[in-house]
C-alpha positions as CSV (number, residue, x, y, z in Angstrom):
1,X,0.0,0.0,0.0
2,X,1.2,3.5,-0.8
3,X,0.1,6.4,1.0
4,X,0.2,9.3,-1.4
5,X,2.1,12.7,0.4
6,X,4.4,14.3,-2.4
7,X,3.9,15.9,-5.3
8,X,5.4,13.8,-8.1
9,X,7.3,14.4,-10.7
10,X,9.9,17.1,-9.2
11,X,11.3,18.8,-11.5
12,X,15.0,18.5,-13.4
13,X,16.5,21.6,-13.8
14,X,19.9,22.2,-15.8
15,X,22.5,23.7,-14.0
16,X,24.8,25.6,-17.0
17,X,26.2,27.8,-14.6
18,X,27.5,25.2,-12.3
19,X,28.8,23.2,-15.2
20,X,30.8,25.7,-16.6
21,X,32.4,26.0,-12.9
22,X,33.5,22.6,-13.0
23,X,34.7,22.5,-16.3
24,X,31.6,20.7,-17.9
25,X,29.5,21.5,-20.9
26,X,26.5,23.4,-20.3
27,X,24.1,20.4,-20.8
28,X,25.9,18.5,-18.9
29,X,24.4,19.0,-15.4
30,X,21.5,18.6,-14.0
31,X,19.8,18.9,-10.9
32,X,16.4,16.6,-9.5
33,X,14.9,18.7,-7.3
34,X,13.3,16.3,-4.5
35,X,13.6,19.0,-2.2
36,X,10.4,20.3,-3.5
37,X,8.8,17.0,-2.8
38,X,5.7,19.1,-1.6
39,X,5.0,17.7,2.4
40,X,6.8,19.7,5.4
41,X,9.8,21.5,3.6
42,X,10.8,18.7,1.5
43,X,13.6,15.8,0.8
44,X,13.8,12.7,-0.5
45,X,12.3,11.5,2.6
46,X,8.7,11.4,1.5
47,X,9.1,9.2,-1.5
48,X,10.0,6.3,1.3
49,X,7.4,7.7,3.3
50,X,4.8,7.3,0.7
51,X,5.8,3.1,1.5
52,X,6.2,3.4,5.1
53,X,3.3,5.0,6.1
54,X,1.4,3.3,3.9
55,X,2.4,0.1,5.8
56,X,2.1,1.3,8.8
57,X,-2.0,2.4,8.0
58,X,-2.0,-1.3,6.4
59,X,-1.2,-2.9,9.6
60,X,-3.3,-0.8,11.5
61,X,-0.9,1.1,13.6
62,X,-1.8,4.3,15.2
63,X,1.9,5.5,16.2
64,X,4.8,5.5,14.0
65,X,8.5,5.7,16.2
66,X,11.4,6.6,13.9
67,X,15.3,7.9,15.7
68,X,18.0,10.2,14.0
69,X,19.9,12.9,15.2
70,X,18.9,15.9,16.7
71,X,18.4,17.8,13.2
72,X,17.5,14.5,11.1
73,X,15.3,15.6,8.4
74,X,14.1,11.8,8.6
75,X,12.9,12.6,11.6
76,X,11.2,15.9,10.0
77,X,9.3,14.4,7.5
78,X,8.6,11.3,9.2
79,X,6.6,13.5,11.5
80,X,5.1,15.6,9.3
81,X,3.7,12.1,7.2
82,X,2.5,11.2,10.5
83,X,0.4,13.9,10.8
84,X,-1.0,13.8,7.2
85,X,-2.3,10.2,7.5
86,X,-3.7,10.9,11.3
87,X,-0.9,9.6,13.2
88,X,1.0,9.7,16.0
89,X,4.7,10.2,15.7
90,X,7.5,9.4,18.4
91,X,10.9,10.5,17.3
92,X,13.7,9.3,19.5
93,X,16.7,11.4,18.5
94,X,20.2,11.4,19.6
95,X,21.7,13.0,22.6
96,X,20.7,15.7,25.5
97,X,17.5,18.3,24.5
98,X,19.1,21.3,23.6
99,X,18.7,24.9,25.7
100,X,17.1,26.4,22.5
101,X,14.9,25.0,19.2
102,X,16.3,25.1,16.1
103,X,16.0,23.8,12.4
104,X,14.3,20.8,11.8
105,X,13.4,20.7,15.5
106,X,11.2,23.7,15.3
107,X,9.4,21.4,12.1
108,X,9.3,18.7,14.5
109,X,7.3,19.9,17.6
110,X,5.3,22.3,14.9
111,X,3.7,18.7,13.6
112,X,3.3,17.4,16.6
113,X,5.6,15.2,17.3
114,X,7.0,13.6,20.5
115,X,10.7,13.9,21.0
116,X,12.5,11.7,23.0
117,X,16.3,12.2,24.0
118,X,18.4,9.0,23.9
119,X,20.6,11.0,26.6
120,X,24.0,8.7,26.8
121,X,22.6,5.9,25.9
122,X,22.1,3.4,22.8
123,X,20.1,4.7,20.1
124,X,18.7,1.6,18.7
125,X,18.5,0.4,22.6
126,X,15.7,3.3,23.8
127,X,14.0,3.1,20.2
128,X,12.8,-0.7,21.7
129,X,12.2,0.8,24.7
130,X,9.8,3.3,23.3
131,X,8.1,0.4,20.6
132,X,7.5,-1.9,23.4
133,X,6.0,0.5,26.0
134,X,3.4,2.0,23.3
135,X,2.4,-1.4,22.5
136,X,1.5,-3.8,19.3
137,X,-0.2,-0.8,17.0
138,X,3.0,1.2,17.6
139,X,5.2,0.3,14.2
140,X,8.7,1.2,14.3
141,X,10.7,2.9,10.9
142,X,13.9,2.4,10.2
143,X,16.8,4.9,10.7
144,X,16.1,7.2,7.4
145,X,13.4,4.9,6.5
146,X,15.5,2.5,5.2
147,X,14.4,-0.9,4.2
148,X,13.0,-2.7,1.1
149,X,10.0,-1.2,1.7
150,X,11.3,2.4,2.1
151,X,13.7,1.9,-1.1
152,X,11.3,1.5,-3.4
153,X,10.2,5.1,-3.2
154,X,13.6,5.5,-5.1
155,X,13.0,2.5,-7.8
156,X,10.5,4.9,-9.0
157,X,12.4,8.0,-8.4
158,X,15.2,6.1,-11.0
159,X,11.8,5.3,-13.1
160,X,10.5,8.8,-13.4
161,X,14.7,10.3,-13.7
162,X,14.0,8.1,-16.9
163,X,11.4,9.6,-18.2
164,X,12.7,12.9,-17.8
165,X,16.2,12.3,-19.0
166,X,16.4,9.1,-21.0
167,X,20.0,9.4,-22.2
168,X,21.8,10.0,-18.5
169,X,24.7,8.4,-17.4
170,X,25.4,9.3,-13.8
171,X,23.6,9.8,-10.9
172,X,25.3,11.1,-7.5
173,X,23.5,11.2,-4.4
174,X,24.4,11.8,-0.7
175,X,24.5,8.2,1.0
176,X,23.5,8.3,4.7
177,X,21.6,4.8,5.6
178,X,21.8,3.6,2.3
179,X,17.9,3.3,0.8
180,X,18.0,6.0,-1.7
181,X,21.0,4.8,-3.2
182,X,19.6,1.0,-3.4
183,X,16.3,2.3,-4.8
184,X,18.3,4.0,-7.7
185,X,20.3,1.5,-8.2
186,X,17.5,-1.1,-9.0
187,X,15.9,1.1,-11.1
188,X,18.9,2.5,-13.7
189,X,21.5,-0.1,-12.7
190,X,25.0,0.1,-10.4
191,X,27.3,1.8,-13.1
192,X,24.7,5.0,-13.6
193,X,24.7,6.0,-9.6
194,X,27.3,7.5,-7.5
195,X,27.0,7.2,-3.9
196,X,28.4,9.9,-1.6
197,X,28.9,8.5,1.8
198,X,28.6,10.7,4.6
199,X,29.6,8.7,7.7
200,X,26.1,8.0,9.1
201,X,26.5,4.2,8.9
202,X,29.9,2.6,9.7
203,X,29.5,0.0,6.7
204,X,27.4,2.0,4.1
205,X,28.2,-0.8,1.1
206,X,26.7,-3.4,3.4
207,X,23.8,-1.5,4.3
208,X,22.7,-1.0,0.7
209,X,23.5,-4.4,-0.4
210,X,21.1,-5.7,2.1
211,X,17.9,-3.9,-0.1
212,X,19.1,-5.1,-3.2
213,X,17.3,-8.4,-4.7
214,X,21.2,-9.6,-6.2
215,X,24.8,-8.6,-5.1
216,X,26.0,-5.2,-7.3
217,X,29.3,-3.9,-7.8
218,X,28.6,-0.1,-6.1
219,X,30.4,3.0,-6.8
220,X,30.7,4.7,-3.6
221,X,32.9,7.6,-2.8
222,X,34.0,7.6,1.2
223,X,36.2,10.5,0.6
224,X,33.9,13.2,1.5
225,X,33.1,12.2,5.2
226,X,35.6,14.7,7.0
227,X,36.1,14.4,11.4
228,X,32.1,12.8,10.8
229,X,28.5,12.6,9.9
230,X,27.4,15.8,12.1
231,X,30.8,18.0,10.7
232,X,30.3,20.8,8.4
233,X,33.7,19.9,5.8
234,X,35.4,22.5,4.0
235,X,35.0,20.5,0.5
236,X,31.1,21.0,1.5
237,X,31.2,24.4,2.5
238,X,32.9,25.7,-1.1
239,X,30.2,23.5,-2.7
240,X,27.5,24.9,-1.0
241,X,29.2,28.2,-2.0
242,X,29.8,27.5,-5.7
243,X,26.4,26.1,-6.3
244,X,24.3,29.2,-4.1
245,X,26.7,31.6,-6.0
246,X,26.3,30.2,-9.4
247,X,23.0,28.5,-9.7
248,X,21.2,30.5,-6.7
249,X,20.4,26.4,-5.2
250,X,20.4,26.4,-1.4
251,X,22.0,22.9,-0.8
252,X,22.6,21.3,3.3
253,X,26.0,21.2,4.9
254,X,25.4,17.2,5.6
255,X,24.2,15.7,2.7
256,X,23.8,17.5,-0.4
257,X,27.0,19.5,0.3
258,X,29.1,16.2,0.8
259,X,26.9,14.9,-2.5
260,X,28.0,18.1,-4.3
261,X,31.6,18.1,-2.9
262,X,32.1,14.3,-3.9
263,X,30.6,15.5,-7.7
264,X,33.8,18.3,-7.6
265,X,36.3,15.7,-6.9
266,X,34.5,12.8,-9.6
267,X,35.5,15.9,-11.9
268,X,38.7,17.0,-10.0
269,X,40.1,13.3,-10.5
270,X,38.6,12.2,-14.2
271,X,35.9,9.8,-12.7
272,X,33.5,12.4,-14.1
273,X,34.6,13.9,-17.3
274,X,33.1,16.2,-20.0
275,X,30.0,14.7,-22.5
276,X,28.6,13.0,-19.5
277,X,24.8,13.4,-18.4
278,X,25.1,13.2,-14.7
279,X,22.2,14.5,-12.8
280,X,22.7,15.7,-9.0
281,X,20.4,14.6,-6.8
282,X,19.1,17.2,-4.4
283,X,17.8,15.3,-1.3
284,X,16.7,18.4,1.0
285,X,17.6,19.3,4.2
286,X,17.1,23.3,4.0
287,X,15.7,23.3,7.4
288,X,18.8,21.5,9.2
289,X,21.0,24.5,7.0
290,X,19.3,26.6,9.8
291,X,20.3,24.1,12.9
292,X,23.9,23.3,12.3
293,X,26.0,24.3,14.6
294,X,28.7,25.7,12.5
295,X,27.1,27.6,10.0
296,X,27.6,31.6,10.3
């Protein structure tokens, strides 16, 4: 069962501007904009939600309980889908409550959500904790929704990427637990998508081989993860930079920046080169831009 909450298809824009930066011709670049998705600010979130909750409303839950850190847009949208389809959402996020809202956060307790702080413990530990105390119509989603379920949201992201742009070669997308990248990858095939990892998992090839149907040889860059997952790098920061100052796109300092910094170095090294459709996949995150600790 899918539960409809975005607004489908987003668009592809070109990015000529951009291109030329990197040394690309002008139709080479291209940008899919799920950060316009449509349901509470956006991100490539929702298309996994659209399976999720949809589950969850098959099985007859009335709570949904999802975790990520304190400024997960997972987290974000998986509350604001909650609220949409008459839920209740429980989002167990990592760490102490902070003095002060901020970011996603503010999105967070503006759906209604109920935030609980893992403090020092385990994550995954108080997420049981939470599932088992609300009872048996309390269903649980995966950290950044996901699963085989959850990845299929990007089979037809791949599908509709198609449609719009028959003749691409590349796609590069920010890799944090590893559904996106699977969902594109059944749908156009290993050798046309470029997984950015950004340190959220500690074995991100794993995770995504586990939501494919067969083994497949992935092309993932683990160059781009800096001192961690929460860490604003400087490759991010001048590609949020370059693509604000060229293109006037508002990209995040966690994913899409490490997606668009891992695209500069593809370039940088040869493993992208001129004559090459590669399409940039925006995954969201604007509200965490406003949350992060080191932006000034």
């Amino acid at each position: 069962m899918r539960f409809s909450l975005g607004q489908w298809p987003t668009p592809l824009e070109p990015m000529p501007r951009l291109a030329a930066a990197l040394g690309l011709g002008a139709d080479d670049l291209w940008l899919k904009r799920d950060d316009l998705s449509g349901l509470g600010g956006g991100g490539n979130k929702v298309r996994k939600l659209e399976h999720l909750i949809g589950e969850a409303l098959e099985r007859g839950a009335d709570t949904v309980i999802t975790s990520g850190a304190a400024q997960s847009n997972h987290a974000r949208l998986t509350a604001a889908a909650a609220a949409r389809a008459g839920l209740s959402a429980v989002l167990v996020l990592r760490g102490h409550e902070p003095e002060h809202s901020t970011g996603n956060l503010i999105l967070d307790e503006l759906f209604g959500a109920e935030i609980v702080w893992s403090g020092d413990g385990d994550l995954n530990e108080r997420v049981a904790a939470e599932a088992e105390q609300r009872g048996p119509r309390a269903m649980v989603i995966p950290l950044g929704g996901s699963n085989t379920i959850g990845a299929q949201g990007y089979v037809s992201a791949g599908e509709e990427l198609l449609q719009q742009l028959p003749d691409l070669d590349l796609v590069v997308t920010a890799a944090g637990s590893g559904g996106t990248m699977a969902g594109l990858v059944q749908a156009l095939g290993a050798q046309r998508v470029l997984g950015i990892d950004v340190g959220a998992l500690p074995d991100l090839e794993t995770a995504v081989q586990s939501m494919l149907p067969e083994p497949a040889t992935l092309q993932i860059r683990g160059d781009q993860i800096g001192s961690g997952y929460p860490s604003f790098t400087p490759a991010a920061r001048e590609a949020l930079s370059l693509a604000a100052r060229t293109e006037a796109v508002v990209l995040d300092p966690v994913y899409t920046g490490r997606a668009a910094a891992g695209l500069i170095a593809a370039v940088t090294d040869g493993s992208i080169q001129p004559g090459q459709r590669v399409v940039l996949l925006h995954s969201g995150g604007l509200p965490g831009l406003f949350g992060h600790p080191e932006i000034s």
